[in-house]
N, C-alpha and C positions, 0 to 999 in steps of 0.2 A: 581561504576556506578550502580544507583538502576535504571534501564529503561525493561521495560516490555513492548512485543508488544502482544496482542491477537486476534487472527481473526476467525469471527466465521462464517461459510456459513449458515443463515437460508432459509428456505424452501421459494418456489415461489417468487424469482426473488429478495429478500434481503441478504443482508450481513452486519454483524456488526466489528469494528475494534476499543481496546479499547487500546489505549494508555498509558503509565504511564511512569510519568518523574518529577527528581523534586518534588517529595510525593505530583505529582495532576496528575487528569485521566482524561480523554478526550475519550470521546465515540464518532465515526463517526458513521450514519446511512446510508450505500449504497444502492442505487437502481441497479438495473441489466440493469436498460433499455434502460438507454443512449450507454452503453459502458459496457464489460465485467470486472470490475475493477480487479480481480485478473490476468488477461493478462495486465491493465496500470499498476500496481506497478511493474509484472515480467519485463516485459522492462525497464524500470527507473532502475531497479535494475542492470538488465543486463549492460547498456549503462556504467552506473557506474564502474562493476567486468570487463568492456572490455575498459576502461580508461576515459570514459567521466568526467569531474570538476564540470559536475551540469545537474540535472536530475530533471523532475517533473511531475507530473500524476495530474488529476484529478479522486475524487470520486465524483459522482453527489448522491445528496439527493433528497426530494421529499418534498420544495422546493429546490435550493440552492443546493449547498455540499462543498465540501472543495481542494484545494490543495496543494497537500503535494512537496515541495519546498528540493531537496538535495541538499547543495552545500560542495563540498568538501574546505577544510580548507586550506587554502596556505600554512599555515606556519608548519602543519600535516597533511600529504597526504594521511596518515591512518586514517584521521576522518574526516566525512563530520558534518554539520549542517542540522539536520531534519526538516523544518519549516513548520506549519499547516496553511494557512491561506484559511479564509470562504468566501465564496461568495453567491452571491445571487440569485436568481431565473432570474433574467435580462439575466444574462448571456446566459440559454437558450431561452429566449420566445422575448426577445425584441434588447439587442443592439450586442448580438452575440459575444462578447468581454469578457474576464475574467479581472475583474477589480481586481486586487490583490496588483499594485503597490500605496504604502504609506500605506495600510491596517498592522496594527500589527498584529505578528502571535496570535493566539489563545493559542496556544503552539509547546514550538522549547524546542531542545535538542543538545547536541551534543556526538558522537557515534562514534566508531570505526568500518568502511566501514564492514570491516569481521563483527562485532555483527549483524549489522543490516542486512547483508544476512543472518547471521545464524536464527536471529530471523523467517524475514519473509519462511526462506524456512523449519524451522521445522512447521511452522504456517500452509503451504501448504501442507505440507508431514503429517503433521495429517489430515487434510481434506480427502487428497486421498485415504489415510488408511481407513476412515471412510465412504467413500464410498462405500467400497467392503459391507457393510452390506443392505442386501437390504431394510430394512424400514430407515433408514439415507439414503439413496439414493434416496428411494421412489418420494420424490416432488423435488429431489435435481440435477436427473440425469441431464439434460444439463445444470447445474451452475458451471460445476467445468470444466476446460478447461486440460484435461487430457495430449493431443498433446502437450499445450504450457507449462503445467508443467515440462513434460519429458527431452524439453529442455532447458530450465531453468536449474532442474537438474543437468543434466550431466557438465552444466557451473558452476554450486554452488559449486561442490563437487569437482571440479577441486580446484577453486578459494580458496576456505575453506583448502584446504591440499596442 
């Protein structure tokens, strides 16, 4: 399995998330504004680690963003399928619908339920770590949803062991 997830919280109300699957990468650009995205992926995650088949978030960009599409695998119930697919700016300013069905992913993978927690919650557990410094906190302090991390947490590390 070469799949890499990397999430990086930048300063004033962005965050980047670069994907790698399949020796190709995929860089998401998030905005903060629509929606806190690191509370949409912890839930999606959660729903998942608490039995749900199929989970899905939006990231909004600035136009457009993307959403990421879980569906766990029937026939492996320890692997979902990750699917990325784009959308467009319509979504918010005009017909208020996410148009994603018939759209190909961008890029899809498939991952065992445990990897893809583990990835996202060391992803988040260096964030929080990296907040305790105050110039990385500096433009950062109300991006990082500390409450909804915690619990998260304490569900990851269950789930994980």
């Amino acid at each position: 399995m070469n799949i890499n997830i990397s999430y990086f919280l930048e300063e004033q109300g962005w965050s980047y998330c670069w994907l790698y699957a399949n020796r190709d990468w995929y860089k998401i650009v998030i905005t903060h504004s629509f929606n806190d995205p690191i509370i949409e992926c912890i839930d999606a995650l959660i729903e998942l680690m608490r039995g749900d088949k199929t989970s899905s978030f939006n990231w909004h960009g600035e136009p457009g963003g993307v959403r990421i599409i879980i569906d766990e695998i029937s026939t492996q119930q320890n692997y979902v399928w990750l699917k990325v697919v784009e959308f467009n700016e319509d979504y918010l300013f005009h017909t208020k619908e996410l148009i994603t069905q018939n759209k190909e992913a961008v890029m899809e993978f498939q991952i065992a339920k445990i990897q893809l927690v583990r990835m996202f919650y060391y992803e988040f557990k260096k964030i929080s770590e990296l907040m305790k410094d105050k110039y990385f906190a500096l433009n950062r302090k109300h991006e990082f949803p500390f409450k909804h991390f915690l619990e998260f947490e304490t569900i990851a590390l269950e789930y994980m062991n």
